[in-house]
N, C-alpha and C positions, 0 to 999 in steps of 0.2 A: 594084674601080674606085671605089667610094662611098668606102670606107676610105682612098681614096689621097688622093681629096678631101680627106676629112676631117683629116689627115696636115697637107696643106697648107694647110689653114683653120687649120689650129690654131697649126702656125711660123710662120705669117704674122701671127697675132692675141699670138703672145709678141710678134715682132717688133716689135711699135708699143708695147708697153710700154717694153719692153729691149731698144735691139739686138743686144745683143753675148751675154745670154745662149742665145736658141736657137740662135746661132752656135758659142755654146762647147759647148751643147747636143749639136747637130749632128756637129759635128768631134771630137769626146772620141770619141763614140758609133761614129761611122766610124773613128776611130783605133786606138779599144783593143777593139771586139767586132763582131761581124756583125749587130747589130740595125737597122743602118745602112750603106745602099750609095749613096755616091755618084756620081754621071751622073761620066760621064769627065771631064768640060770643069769640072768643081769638085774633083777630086782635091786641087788646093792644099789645101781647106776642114781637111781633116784630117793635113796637115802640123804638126808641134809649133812649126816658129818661126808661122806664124801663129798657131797656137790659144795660142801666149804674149802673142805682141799682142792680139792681141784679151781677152785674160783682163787685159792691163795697161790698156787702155781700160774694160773692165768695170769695172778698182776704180775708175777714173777719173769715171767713170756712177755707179756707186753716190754715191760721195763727194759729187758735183758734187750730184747731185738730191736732197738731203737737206738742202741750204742754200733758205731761203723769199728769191727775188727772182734767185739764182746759177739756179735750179733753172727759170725761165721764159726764161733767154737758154740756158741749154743745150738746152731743147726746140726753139728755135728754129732751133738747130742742127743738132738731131734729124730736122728736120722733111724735112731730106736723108736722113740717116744709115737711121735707121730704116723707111721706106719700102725704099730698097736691099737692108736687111737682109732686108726681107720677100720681094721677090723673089728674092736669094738661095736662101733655104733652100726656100722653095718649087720652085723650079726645081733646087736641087742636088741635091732627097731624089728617090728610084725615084717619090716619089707622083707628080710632075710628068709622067714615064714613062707611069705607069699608070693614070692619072683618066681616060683611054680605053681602051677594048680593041686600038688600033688601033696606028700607028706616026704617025698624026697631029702627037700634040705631040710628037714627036720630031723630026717635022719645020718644025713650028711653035715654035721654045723661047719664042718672047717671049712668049705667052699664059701659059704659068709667072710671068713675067716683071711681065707686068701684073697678073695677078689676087695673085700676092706683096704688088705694090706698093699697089696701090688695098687691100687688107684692112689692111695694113698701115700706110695713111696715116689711113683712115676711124679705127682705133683710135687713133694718135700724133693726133689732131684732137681726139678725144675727152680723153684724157688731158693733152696741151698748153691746152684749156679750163676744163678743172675744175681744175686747180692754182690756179692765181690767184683761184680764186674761195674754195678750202682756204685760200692765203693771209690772205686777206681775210678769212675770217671766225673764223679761231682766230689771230690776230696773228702768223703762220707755224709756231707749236707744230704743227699738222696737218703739215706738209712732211715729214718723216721718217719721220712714222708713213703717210701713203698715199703715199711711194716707196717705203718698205718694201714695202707690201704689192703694190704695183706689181710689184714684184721679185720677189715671192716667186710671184705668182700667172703672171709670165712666166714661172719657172723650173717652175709645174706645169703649166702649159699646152702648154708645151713637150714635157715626161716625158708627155705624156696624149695628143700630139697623136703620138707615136711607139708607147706602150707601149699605149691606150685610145683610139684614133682617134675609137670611138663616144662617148664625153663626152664627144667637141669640143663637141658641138650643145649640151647642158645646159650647159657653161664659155662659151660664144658667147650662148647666150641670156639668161647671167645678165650679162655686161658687156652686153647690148641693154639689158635693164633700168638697167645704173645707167648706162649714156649717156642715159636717159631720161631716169632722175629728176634728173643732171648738168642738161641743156639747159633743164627745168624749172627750175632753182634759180638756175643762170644769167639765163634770159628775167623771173622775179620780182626778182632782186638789179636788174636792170639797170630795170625799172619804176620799182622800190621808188626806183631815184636821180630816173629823171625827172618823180616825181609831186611838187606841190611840197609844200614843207615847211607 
């Protein structure tokens, strides 16, 4: 049950990175091996015409977020996408099944549903923040290098929230930390304008 949680804390916390990697994440995994079962009612997920679209949106994501100023109207954009993403995969994997002993969320899907989308938007909030402030203070030279990492840390988070569900919590509490020291740097940048010259 904890582990199922943990499953889901973790594709929900790729999810606001990236959306489209723990989806391809997700649907590869269900398609090509049994480490991955999806709820009936997401069977689509690991269909090959969608896990192509979605892989053509990925290079599209990748691309897009690596331009400084292109990379703060696509989050914007995101700020749909990514949330959805999160309840997706949370609700499509057995975790969403199994975070009870019961038949409860079975019978309940939206609480998948919700808790996908709220983990998922708390992190795209975090992330959608702290760009512009990367912007700003490396002339956009940062944008590439934290989408990168962005991307990359979606794509372990993801592998860890399936393969290692228990270092969800160690990968979760280290993005608490740098959402800290973000809103930090944030709340000083924005002083630092209104104090006068």
């Amino acid at each position: 049950m904890m582990l199922a949680a943990l499953t889901g804390l973790g594709l929900s916390t790729a999810a606001g990175l990236n959306a489209y990697i723990p989806l391809l994440v997700v649907g590869l995994l269900a398609n090509l091996t049994d480490q991955v079962r999806l709820q009936q009612e997401f069977a689509w997920l690991a269909n090959g015409w969608v896990l192509a679209i979605i892989a053509v949106l990925l290079v599209a994501e990748f691309v897009l977020d690596k331009v400084p100023v292109v990379d703060s109207v696509n989050d914007m954009i995101q700020t749909v996408i990514r949330p959805l993403s999160g309840g997706v995969v949370f609700s499509a994997t057995e975790a969403a099944a199994r975070i009870d002993g019961s038949d409860w969320m079975a019978h309940n899907p939206w609480v998948g549903w919700v808790l996908g989308i709220g983990i998922a938007l708390a992190v795209h909030v975090m992330k959608a923040t702290a760009r512009p402030v990367v912007n700003a203070t490396t002339a956009g030279v940062g944008a590439p290098v934290v989408s990168t990492m962005e991307d990359a840390g979606s794509l372990a988070m993801a592998l860890v929230a399936i393969f290692l569900p228990v270092l969800v919590v160690v990968a979760v509490a280290v993005l608490a930390v740098l959402a800290w020291w973000t809103i930090r740097r944030v709340r000083r940048r924005r002083a630092l304008r209104r104090s006068p010259a």
